[in-house]
N, C-alpha and C positions, 0 to 999 in steps of 0.2 A: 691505437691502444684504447679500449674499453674501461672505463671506472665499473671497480664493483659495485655491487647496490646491496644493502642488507634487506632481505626481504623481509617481512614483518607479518609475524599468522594473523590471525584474524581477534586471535586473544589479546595480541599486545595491541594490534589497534584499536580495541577497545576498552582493553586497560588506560591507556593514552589516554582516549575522548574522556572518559570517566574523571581521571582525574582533573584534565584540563575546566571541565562541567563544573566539578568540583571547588577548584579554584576560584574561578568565575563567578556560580552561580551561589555558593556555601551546601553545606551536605542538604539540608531541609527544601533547599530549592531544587537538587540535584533529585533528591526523592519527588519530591510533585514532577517535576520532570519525567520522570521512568517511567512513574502510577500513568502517565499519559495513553502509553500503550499498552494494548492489548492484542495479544493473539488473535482474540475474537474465538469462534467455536461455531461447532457444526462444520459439514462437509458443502463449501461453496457448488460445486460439480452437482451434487445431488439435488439440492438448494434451486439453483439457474433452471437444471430440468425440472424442476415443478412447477416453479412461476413460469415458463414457456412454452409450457403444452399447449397452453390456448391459440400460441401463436403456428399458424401455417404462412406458405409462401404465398398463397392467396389472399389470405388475412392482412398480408403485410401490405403488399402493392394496394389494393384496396385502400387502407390508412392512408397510406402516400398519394394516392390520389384524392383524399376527399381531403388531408390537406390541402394538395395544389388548390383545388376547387375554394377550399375557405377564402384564401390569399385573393382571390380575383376578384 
């Protein structure tokens, strides 16, 4: 026999942590808290491929070997 389980959206588990934060931390620490994150902005994808252009598979191995060479 299976126990049921009440599944919980994603709103109430955040409602929960919110207030649990709340409790814990008081509303003004619960605020510095949030302001913590950020989305951020711009498009990462486009972003990677710019800073990587310089890089080829020759370029790469090359690096990697003239570290090994340093280490010796």
């Amino acid at each position: 026999m299976s126990v049921a389980r009440s599944y919980k959206t994603d709103y109430e588990i955040q409602q929960t942590a919110f207030g649990l934060l709340q409790k814990k931390l008081g509303t003004s620490n619960l605020i510095r808290f949030i302001q913590q994150y950020d989305k951020g902005y711009g498009n990462y994808t486009v972003d990677r491929d710019e800073w990587q252009k310089k890089y080829t598979v020759n370029s790469l191995f090359a690096e990697i070997e003239a570290s090994k060479n340093k280490k010796v």
